[in-house]
Each structure stands twice: as structure tokens, then as C-alpha cells.
C-alpha positions as CSV (number, residue, x, y, z in Angstrom):
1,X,-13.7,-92.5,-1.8
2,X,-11.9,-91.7,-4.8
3,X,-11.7,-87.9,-5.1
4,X,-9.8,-86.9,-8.1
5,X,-10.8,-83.5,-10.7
6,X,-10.4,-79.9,-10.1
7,X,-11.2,-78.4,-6.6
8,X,-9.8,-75.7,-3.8
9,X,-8.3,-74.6,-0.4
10,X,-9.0,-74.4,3.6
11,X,-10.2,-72.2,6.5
12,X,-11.4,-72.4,9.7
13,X,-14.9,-72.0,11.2
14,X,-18.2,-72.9,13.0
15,X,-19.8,-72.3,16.9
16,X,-20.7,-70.3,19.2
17,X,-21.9,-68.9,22.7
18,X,-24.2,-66.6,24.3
19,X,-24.1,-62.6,25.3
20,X,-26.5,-60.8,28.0
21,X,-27.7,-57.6,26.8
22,X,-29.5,-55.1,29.3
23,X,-31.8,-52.8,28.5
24,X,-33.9,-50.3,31.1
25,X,-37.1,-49.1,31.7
26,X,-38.4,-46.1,32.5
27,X,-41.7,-44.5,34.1
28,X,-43.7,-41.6,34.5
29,X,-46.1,-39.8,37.1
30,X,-49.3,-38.0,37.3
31,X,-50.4,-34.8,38.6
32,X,-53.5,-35.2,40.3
33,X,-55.9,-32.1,40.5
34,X,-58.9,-31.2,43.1
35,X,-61.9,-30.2,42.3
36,X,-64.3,-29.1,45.4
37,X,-64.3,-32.4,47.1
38,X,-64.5,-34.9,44.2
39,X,-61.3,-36.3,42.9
40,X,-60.7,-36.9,39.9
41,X,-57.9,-39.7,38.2
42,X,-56.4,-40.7,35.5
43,X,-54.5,-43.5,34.0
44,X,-51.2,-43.1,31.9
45,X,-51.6,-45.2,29.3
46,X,-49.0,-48.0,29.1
47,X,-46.1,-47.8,26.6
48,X,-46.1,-50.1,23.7
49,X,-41.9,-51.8,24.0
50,X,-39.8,-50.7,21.7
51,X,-37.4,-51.8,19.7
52,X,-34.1,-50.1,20.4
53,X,-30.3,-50.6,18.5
54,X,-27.6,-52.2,21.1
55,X,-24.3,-53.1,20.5
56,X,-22.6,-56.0,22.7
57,X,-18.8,-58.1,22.7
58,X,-18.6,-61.5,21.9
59,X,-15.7,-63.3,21.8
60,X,-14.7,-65.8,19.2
61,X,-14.2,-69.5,20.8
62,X,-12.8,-72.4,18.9
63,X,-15.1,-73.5,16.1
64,X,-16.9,-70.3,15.5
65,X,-17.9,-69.2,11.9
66,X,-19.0,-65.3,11.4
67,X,-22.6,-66.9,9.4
68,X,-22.9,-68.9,12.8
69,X,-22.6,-66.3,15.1
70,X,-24.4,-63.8,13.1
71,X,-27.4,-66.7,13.4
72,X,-27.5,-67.2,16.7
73,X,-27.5,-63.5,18.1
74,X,-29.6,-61.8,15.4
75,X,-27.2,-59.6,14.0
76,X,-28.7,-57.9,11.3
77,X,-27.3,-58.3,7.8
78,X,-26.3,-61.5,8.9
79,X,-22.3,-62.6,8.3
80,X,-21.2,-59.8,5.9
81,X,-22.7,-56.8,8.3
82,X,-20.8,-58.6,11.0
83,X,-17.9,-58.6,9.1
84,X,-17.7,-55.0,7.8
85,X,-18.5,-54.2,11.3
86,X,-15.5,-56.2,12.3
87,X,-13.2,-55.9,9.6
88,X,-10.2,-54.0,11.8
89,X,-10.3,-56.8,13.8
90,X,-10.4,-59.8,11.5
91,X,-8.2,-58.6,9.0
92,X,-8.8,-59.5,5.3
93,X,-10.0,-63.1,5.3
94,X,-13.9,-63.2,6.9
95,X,-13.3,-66.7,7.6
96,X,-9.7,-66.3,9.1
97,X,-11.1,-65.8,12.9
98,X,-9.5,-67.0,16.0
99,X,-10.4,-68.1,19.5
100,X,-9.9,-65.1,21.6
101,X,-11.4,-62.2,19.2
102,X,-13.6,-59.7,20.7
103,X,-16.5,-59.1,17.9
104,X,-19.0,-56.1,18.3
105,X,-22.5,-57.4,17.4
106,X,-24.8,-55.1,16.4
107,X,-28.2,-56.5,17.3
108,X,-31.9,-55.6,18.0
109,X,-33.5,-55.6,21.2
110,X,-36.8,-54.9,22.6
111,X,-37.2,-52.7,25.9
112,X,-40.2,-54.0,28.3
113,X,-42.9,-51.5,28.9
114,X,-43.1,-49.7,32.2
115,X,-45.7,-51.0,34.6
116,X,-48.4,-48.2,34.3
117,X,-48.5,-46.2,37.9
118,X,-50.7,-46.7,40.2
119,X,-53.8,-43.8,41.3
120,X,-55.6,-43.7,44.6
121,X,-59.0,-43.6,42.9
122,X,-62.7,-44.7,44.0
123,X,-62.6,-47.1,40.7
124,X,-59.6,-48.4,38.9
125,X,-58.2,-46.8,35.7
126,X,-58.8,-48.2,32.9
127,X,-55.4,-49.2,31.0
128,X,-55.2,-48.3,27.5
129,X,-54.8,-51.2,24.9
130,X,-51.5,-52.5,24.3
131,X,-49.7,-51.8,20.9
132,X,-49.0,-54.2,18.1
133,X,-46.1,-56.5,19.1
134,X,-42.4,-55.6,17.8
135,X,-41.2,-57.4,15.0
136,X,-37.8,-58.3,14.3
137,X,-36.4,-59.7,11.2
138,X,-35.1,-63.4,11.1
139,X,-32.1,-64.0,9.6
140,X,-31.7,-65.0,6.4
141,X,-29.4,-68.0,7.7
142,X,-32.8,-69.1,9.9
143,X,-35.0,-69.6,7.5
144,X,-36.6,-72.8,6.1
145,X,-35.4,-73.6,2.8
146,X,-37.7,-73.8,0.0
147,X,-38.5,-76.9,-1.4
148,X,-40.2,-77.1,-4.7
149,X,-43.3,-80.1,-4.4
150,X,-41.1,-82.7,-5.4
151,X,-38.9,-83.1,-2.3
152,X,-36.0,-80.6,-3.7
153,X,-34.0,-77.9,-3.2
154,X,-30.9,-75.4,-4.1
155,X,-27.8,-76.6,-2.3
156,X,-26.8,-72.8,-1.4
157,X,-29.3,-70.0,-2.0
158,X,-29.6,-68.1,-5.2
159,X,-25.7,-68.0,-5.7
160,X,-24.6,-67.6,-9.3
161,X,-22.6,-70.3,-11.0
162,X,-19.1,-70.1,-11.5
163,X,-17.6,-72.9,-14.1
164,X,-20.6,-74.9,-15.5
165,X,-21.0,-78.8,-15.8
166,X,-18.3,-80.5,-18.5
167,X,-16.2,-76.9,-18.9
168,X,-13.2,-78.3,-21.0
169,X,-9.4,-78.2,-19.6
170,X,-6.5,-79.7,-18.6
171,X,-7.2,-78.3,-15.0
172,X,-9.4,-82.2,-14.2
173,X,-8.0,-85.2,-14.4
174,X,-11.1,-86.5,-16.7
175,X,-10.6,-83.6,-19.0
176,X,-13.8,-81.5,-18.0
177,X,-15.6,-80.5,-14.9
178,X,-17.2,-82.8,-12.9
179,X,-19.7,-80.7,-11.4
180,X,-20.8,-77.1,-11.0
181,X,-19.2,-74.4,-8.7
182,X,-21.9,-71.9,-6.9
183,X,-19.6,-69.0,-6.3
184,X,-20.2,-68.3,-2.4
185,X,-18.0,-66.9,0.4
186,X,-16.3,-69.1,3.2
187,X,-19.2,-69.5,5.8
188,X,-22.2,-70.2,3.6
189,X,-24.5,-72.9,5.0
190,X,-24.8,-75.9,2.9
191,X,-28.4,-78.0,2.5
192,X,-28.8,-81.1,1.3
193,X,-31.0,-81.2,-2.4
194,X,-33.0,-83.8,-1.1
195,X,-34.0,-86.5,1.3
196,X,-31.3,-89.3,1.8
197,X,-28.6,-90.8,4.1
198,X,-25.1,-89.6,4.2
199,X,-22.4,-92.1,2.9
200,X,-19.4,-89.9,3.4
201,X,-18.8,-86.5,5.4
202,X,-14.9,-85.7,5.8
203,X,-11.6,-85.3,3.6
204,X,-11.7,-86.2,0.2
205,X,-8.5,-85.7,-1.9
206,X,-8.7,-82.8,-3.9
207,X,-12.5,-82.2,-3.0
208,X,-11.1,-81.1,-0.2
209,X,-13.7,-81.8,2.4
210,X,-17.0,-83.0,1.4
211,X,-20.7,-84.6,2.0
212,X,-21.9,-87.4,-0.3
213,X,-25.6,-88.4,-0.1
214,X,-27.5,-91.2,-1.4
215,X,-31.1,-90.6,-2.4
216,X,-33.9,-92.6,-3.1
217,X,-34.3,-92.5,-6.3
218,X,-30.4,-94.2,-5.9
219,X,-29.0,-91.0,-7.3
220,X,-25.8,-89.6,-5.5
221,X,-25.0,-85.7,-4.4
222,X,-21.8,-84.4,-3.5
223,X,-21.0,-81.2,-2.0
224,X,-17.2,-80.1,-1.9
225,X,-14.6,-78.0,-0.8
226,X,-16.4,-77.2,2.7
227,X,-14.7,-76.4,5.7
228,X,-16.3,-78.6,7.8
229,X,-19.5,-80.9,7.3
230,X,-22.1,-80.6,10.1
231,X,-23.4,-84.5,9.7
232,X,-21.6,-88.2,10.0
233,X,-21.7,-91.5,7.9
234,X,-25.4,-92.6,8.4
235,X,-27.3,-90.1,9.5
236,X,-30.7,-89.3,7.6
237,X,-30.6,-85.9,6.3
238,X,-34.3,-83.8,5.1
239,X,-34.4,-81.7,2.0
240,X,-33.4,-78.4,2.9
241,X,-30.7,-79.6,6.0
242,X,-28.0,-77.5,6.7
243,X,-25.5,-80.6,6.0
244,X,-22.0,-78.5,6.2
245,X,-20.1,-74.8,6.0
246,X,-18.8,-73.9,2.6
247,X,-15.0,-73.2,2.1
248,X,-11.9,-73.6,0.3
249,X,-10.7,-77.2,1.5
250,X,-8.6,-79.0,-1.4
251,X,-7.7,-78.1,-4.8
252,X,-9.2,-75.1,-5.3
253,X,-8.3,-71.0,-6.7
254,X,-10.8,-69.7,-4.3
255,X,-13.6,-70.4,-2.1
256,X,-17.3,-72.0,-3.5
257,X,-19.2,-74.8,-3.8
258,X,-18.9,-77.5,-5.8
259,X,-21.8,-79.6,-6.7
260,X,-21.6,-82.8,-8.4
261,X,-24.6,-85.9,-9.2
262,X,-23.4,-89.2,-9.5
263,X,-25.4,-92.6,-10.7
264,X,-22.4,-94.3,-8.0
265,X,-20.9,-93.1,-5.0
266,X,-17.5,-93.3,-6.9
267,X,-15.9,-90.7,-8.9
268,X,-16.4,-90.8,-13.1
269,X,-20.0,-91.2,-12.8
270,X,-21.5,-87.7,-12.5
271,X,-24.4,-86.7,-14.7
272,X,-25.4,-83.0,-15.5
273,X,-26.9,-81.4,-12.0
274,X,-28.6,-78.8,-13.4
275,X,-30.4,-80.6,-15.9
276,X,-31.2,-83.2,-12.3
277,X,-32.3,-80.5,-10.4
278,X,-34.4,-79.1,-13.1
279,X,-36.1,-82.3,-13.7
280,X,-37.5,-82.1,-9.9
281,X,-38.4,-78.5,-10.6
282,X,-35.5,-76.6,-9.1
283,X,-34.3,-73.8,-11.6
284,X,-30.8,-72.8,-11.1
């Protein structure tokens, strides 16, 4: 696919694995008193679980991403809280990690509630009602993504946007910019706009690498400069799909997004994609 206009550069990302965290219990024991020769018993009422702060070691394995990892084991503040956390260790460059890292997640746990104890009594004690259910945050990386009631969606979340649709320079073969750029780190999960079937997913010339969806209203999205995609040549894609890892694959000054609609799956075509994603009621 032809892939020529202004774009940016690579790094390395994208799996993960599993840790075991442990976390105890504890109980507690009743004094019984006499009174004459009638007994008398009590209950402890049981203890509602808790949630409790634990920090565990994961280590990096090839293909990792901080945004994925931070998914998968809950670590709160997603990618950048795992990265501050971690900065010693991974140096300058959040999406410069390498097999072998050992990563401290900081994570949230729940401790089970101790069985109540048991009291020789001439009826059983009654147990006191349990307690409203720990919640823990999901992260932000988890959740759906909104999709207005036409079928569409923002490619990356509320990310401001860096050089607009048909900026002016000598910088692009055509003159002007193809696209827009949303300004997001390395690591950002990329969703597809809309409904369609993916007609390209890999290296694209200065685009670095990229997704290209058809839709079915036979418009064309392109997402470039990501550092990997997650889908192949074919596959149906929903609105809302994470569809690849943003980066800084190609010709680019930094890492970010760039998002481009296109009346043809060739380059030279684009239209604006604000004004397309605004006319299916997504604001950007």
C-alpha cells in the first residue's frame, strides 16, 4: 500500500503473564461466662473482607507493553503509575522494556473473611449479616468504549490533537497533512471508529506500521505509526476494538497517532476526519 506523507519512529511492546499474590486471614475467640447453671453464648460476628494494598514482581517477557500489563493485573493508575513506580528500572523511555525486567506492581487485593468460631451452645448463633462487597476500580484500559448511536467512536480516548487535517509544509510529500495526529504516549490502545474488515495491518513506508479498515459505508480509516497492530488482513473488527498499540514506527518526531479517512484504500484520497467523525456524532 502506498504509504508516503509525514509520520514517525519505533518501540517495542505488548503481553504478558500471571503473578500469585497471598494474603492471610486471621480469627478471633470468645470468652464464655457462667451464670448459675445456664450458659450463655455468643457469636462473633463475621468480618466483612477487606480490601488491602500488596505489592508483587513481575517480570517482563518478550512482547510485553507497560498499558498491557497494567490491564491485566489491576494496577492502579494503569501504565503511567506503573511506570513512575518503575522508572529506576526502565530508564527514560516507558516503552523501552525488555524481557528479563523485574517490575513491582502495585495492586489491590481483597483478604477472605475468617470463618466465624464455633460455640458449644444449646442453639446455634446467629451470624451477623455480611457487609457490602468490596469494590475495586477497573482500569481505564478495560473499559468498553463509547460508542455514540450511530455505530462510532474515538480512535484513542480524549487525547488532544497535535497537527490538524491539511496543516501546510514541506514536511509531506502532498504538501499538507494527510490526517490528524492524537498526541498519546507509546502503549496507548488503539480502537477501530467503526464496524468494518481490516484490509491491511503491518509496515507501511513512512506510516510506519499501520491498520487500514474498510467500512460500510465504503469509507477507509487508517491508523499509523503503531508499534504493533493486534488484528490481520480479514478479520471483522466492532466499533470500539482494541485494533493495535500506539507508537513511534516510521517517519515521525515523536510518538502519536495518526489518523487518516480515505474514499480508497490508496494514499491521496483522504478527506477531513474530524469533520467524518462529527457527521456520525463523535466530537473530537
Amino acid at each position: 500500500m502506498p504509504a508516503k506523507g509525514q509520520h514517525r519512529k519505533p518501540r517495542s511492546l505488548s503481553r504478558l503473564t500471571k503473578v500469585c499474590i497471598a494474603a492471610g486471614t486471621g480469627g478471633a475467640a470468645l470468652a464464655l461466662p457462667l451464670v448459675s447453671v445456664a450458659h450463655a453464648s455468643a457469636a462473633e460476628p463475621a468480618k466483612a473482607p477487606t480490601a488491602v494494598s500488596a505489592k508483587a514482581q513481575y517480570t517482563v517477557v518478550r512482547g510485553d507493553t507497560l498499558a498491557k500489563i497494567a490491564t491485566a493485573h489491576h494496577v492502579k493508575g494503569g501504565w503511567k503509575s506503573l511506570y513512575k513506580a518503575n522508572k529506576k528500572v526502565i530508564g527514560g523511555n516507558p516503552s523501552l522494556i525488555r524481557p528479563g525486567m523485574h517490575l513491582t506492581l502495585n495492586t489491590a487485593v481483597v483478604k477472605a473473611a475468617p470463618a466465624p468460631a464455633k460455640k458449644a451452645a444449646p442453639a446455634p448463633a446467629k451470624q451477623a449479616a455480611p457487609a457490602a462487597a468490596v469494590k475495586q476500580a477497573t482500569p481505564a484500559a478495560a473499559v468498553t468504549k463509547a460508542v455514540s448511536s450511530s455505530g462510532y467512536t474515538k480512535p484513542v480516548g480524549d487525547a488532544a490533537i497535535g497537527t490538524p487535517y491539511h496543516a501546510q509544509g514541506s514536511n509531506w510529500s502532498s504538501g499538507y497533512h494527510t490526517g490528524v495526529d492524537f498526541l498519546v504516549w507509546s502503549g496507548t490502545p488503539v480502537h477501530s471508529v467503526a464496524a468494518g474488515t481490516v484490509v491491511h495491518a503491518g509496515a507501511d513506508g513512512s506510516y510506519g506500521n499501520d491498520v487500514v479498515i474498510k467500512h460500510a459505508d465504503g469509507k477507509y480509516t487508517l491508523y499509523g505509526h503503531l508499534t504493533n497492530p493486534v488484528v490481520s488482513v480479514g478479520q471483522t473488527v466492532t466499533a470500539g476494538q482494541e485494533i493495535g498499540i500506539s507508537g513511534a514506527t516510521g517517519n515521525v518526531t515523536g510518538p502519536h497517532l495518526h489518523f487518516e479517512v480515505r474514499t480508497t484504500p490508496d494514499y491521496g484520497s483522504d478527506i477531513d476526519p474530524v469533520a467524518y467523525l462529527a457527521a456520525h456524532g463523535v466530537t473530537v
